[in-house]
C-alpha positions in Angstrom: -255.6 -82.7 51.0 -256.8 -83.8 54.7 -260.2 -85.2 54.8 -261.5 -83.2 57.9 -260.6 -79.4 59.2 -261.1 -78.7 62.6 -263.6 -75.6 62.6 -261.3 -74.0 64.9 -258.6 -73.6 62.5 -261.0 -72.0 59.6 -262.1 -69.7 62.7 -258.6 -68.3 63.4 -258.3 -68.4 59.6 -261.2 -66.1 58.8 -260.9 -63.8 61.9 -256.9 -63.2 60.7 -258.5 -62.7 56.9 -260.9 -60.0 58.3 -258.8 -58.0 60.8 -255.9 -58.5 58.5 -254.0 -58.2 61.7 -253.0 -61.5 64.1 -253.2 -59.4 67.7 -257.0 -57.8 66.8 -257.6 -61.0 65.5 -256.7 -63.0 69.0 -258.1 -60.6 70.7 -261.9 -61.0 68.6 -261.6 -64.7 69.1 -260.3 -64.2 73.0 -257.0 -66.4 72.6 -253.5 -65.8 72.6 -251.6 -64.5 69.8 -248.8 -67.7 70.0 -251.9 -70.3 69.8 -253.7 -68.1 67.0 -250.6 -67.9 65.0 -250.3 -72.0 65.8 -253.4 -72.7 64.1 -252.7 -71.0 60.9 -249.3 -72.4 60.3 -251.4 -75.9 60.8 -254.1 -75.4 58.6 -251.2 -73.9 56.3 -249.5 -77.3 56.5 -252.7 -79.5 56.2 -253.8 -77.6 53.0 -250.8 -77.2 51.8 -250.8 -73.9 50.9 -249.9 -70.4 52.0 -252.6 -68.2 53.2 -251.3 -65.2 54.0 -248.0 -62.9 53.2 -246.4 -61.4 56.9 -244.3 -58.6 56.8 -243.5 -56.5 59.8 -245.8 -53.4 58.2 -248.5 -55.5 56.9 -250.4 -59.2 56.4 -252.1 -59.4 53.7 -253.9 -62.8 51.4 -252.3 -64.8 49.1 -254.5 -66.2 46.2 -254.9 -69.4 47.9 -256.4 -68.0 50.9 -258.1 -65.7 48.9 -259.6 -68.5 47.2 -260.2 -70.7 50.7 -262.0 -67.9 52.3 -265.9 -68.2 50.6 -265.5 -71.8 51.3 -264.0 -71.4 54.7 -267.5 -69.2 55.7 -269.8 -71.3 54.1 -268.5 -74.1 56.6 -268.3 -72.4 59.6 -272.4 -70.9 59.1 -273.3 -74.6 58.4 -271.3 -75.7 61.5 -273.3 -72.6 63.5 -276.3 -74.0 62.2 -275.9 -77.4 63.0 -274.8 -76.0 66.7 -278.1 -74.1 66.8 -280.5 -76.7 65.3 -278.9 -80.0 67.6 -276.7 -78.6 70.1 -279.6 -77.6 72.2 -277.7 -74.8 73.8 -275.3 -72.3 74.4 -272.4 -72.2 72.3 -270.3 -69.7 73.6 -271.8 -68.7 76.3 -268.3 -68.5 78.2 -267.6 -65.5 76.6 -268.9 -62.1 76.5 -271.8 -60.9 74.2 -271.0 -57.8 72.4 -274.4 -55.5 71.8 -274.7 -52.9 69.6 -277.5 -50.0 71.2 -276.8 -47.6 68.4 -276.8 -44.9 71.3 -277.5 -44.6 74.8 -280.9 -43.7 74.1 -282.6 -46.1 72.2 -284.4 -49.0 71.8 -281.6 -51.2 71.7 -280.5 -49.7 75.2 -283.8 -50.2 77.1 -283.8 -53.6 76.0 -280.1 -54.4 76.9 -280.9 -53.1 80.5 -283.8 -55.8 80.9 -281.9 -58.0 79.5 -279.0 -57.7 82.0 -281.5 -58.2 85.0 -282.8 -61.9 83.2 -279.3 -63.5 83.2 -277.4 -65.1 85.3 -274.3 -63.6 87.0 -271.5 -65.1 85.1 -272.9 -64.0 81.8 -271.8 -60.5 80.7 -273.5 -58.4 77.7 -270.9 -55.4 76.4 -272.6 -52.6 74.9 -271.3 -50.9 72.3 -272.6 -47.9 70.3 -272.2 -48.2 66.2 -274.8 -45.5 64.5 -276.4 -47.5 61.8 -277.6 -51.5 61.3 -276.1 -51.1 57.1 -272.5 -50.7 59.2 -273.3 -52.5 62.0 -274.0 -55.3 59.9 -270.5 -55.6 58.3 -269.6 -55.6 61.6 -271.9 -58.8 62.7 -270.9 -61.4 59.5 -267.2 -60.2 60.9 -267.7 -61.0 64.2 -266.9 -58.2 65.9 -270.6 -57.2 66.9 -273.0 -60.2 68.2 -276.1 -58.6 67.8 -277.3 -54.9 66.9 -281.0 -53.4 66.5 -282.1 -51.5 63.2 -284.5 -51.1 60.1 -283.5 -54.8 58.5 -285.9 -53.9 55.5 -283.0 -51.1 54.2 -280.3 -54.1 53.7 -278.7 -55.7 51.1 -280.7 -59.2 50.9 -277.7 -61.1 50.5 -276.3 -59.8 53.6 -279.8 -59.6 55.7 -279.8 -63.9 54.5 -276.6 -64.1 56.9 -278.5 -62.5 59.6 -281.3 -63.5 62.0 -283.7 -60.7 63.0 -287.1 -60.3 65.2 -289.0 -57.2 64.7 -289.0 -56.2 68.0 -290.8 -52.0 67.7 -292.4 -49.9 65.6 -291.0 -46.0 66.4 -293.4 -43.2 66.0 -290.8 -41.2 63.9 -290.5 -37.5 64.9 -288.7 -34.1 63.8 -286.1 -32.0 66.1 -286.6 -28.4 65.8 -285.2 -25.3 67.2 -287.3 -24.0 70.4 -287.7 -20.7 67.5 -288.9 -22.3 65.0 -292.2 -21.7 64.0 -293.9 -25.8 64.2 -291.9 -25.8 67.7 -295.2 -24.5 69.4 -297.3 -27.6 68.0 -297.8 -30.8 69.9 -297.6 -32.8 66.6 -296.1 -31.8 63.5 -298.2 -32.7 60.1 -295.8 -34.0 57.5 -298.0 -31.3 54.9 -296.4 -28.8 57.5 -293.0 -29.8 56.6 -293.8 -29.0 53.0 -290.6 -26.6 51.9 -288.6 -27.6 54.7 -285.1 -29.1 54.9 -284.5 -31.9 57.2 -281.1 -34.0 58.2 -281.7 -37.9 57.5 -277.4 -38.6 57.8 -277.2 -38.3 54.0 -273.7 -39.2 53.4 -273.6 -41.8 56.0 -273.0 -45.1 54.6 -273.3 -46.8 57.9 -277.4 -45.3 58.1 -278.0 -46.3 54.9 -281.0 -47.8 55.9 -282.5 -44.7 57.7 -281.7 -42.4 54.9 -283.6 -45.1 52.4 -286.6 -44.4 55.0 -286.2 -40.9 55.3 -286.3 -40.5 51.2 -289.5 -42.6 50.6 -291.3 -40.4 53.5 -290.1 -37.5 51.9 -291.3 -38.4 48.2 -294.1 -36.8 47.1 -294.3 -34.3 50.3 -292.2 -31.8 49.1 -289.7 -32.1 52.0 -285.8 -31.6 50.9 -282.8 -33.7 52.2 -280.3 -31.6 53.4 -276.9 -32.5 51.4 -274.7 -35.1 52.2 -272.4 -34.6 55.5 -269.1 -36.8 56.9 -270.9 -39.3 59.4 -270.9 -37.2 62.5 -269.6 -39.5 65.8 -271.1 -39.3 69.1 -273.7 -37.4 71.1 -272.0 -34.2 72.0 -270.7 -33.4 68.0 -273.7 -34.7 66.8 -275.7 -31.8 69.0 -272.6 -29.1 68.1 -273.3 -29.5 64.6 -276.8 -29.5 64.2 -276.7 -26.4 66.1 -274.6 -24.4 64.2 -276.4 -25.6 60.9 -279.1 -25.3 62.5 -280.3 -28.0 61.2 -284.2 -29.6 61.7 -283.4 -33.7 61.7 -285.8 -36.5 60.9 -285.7 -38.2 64.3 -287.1 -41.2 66.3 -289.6 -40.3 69.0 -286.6 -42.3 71.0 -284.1 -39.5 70.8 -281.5 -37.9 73.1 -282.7 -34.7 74.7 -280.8 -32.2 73.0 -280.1 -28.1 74.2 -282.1 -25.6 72.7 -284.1 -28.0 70.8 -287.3 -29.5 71.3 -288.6 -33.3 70.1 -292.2 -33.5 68.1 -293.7 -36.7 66.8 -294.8 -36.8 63.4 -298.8 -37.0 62.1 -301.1 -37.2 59.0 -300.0 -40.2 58.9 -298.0 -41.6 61.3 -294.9 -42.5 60.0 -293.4 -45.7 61.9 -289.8 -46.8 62.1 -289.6 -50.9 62.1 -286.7 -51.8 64.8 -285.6 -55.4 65.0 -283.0 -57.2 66.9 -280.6 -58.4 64.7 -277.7 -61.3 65.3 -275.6 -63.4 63.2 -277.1 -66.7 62.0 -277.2 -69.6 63.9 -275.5 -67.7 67.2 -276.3 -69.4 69.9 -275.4 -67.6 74.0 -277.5 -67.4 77.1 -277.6 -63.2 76.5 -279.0 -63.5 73.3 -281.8 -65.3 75.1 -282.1 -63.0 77.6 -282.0 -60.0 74.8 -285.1 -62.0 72.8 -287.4 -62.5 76.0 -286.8 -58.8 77.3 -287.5 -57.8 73.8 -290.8 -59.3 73.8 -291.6 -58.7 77.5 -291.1 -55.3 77.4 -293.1 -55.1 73.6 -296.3 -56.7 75.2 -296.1 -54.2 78.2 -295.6 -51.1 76.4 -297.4 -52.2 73.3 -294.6 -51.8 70.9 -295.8 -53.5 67.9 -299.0 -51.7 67.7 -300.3 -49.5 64.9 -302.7 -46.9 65.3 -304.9 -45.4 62.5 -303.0 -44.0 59.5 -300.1 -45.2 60.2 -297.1 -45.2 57.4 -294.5 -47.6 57.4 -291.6 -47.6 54.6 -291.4 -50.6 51.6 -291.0 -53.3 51.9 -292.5 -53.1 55.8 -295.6 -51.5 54.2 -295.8 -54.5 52.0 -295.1 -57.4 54.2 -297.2 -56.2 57.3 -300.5 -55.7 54.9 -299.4 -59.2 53.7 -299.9 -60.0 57.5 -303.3 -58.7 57.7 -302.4 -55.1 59.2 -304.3 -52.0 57.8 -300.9 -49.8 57.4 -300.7 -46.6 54.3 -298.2 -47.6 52.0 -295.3 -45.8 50.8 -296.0 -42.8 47.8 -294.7 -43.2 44.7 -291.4 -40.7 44.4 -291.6 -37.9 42.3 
């Protein structure tokens, strides 16, 4: 057994173990398929050991890689943290930073474009568009995303302790409606107004996890009715074809595409808040994610983004932290 392993090699190793495919792999780490398949066969021949089975069709693990891979993380988030903590820079930072917006409209997308006028030229931020931190997330600790935006209160703690976040927003949290339906005329809906209703939170959509876990606890005790579970719908225009002919009233964000033959109306007594944070793999360190983290908070101070008016509602374990912090916010009812 060798006494030191170049990071690089458990790199390759762990991207080829996620993608499960050597050119997606070469392509997430931005090398060439000939050197990535170099550094496996080394690291195969300094451990000794197989890692993986090739077959035309397929790659798969053997039990030995199977068994290296835990440990092969757990050095590469020490050797991130270590970067990030001494290295007193930008590891990286040759490379492009991919940025998940969730859609064009959003949160994450206003933040992206102020981000893209504080950097310099040679640095490049990629938007992409994944619906959902729970999915995105699985996408970050794989390295395929760099950073994404969401509700990180909705996560699974043991994934959210691989992550670094900065609550970034509070969203007033608002309801789409036909332009015939009856609240539609009303500047604000009351949530006692929804009382009967049916609204769509992406039940079904494991990748929104997190807003349907916000969208239930507002719910409880309100008499408002989840429509059923639905296969994850993808992209603006089917997202706005379906909800039409379902016809459909959806639990929104007051930062919402504008959609035909519907209208947009934020939600009252209380005001429920949606908590948005930027969200990036631990110890990450590039000159966008800077960039991302100043416009973030320049852009919060200006348009007062982390403020919380009277009755506001925010869902557990927000509710519970930010009264911890000293702010007056309604906690969550009790379901039932």
């Amino acid at each position: 057994m060798p006494k030191d392993i170049e990071p690089r090699l458990l790199r390759a190793f762990t991207a080829v173990a996620d993608e499960l495919h050597f050119t997606r792999a070469a392509t997430r780490l931005y090398v060439a398929q000939q050197a990535l398949s170099r550094d496996i066969r080394r690291l195969e021949r300094e451990l000794g050991a197989e890692l993986f089975v090739r077959t035309t069709r397929q790659v798969t693990l053997t039990a030995e890689g199977q068994r290296l891979l835990p440990y092969a993380r757990r050095v590469l988030e020490a050797q991130e943290e270590l970067t990030a903590a001494f290295g007193g820079g930008r590891a990286g930072a040759g490379r492009p930073l991919v940025v998940d917006v969730s859609a064009p409209v959003s949160t994450g997308s206003a933040v992206l474009a102020e981000a893209r006028g504080r950097v310099a030229p040679d640095v490049e931020l990629v938007a992409h568009f994944h619906s959902g931190l729970t999915g995105a997330a699985a996408e970050l600790l794989a390295g395929r995303l760099d950073v994404s935006f969401g509700r990180v209160g909705g996560l699974d703690p043991a994934v959210l302790a691989r992550l670094e976040h900065q609550l970034i927003r509070y969203e007033r949290m608002a309801v789409v409606l036909r332009q015939d339906h009856p609240l539609a005329e009303l500047p604000e809906v009351p949530l006692e107004a929804l009382a009967g209703e049916t609204l769509y939170a992406a039940a079904g959509n494991a990748a929104t996890a997190e807003w349907t876990d916000l969208a239930a606890q507002l719910f409880a005790g309100r008499g408002i009715v989840m429509a059923e579970p639905f296969p994850q719908i993808e992209g603006v225009e089917e997202f706005t074809r379906v909800v039409a002919k379902r016809r459909w009233s959806v639990l929104a964000s007051s930062v919402f595409i504008a959609m035909p033959g519907a209208v947009l109306r934020p939600l009252t007594a209380p005001i429920p808040l949606s908590p948005v944070s930027l969200v990036w793999r631990r110890g990450l360190r590039h000159p966008g994610l800077d960039a991302l983290r100043e416009a973030a908070a320049s852009l919060g101070a200006a348009e007062g983004w982390l403020a919380t008016p009277p009755g506001t509602w925010l869902p557990s374990p927000e509710a519970e932290e930010a009264g911890e912090a000293g702010e007056p916010l309604t906690a969550p009812r009790a379901r039932g």
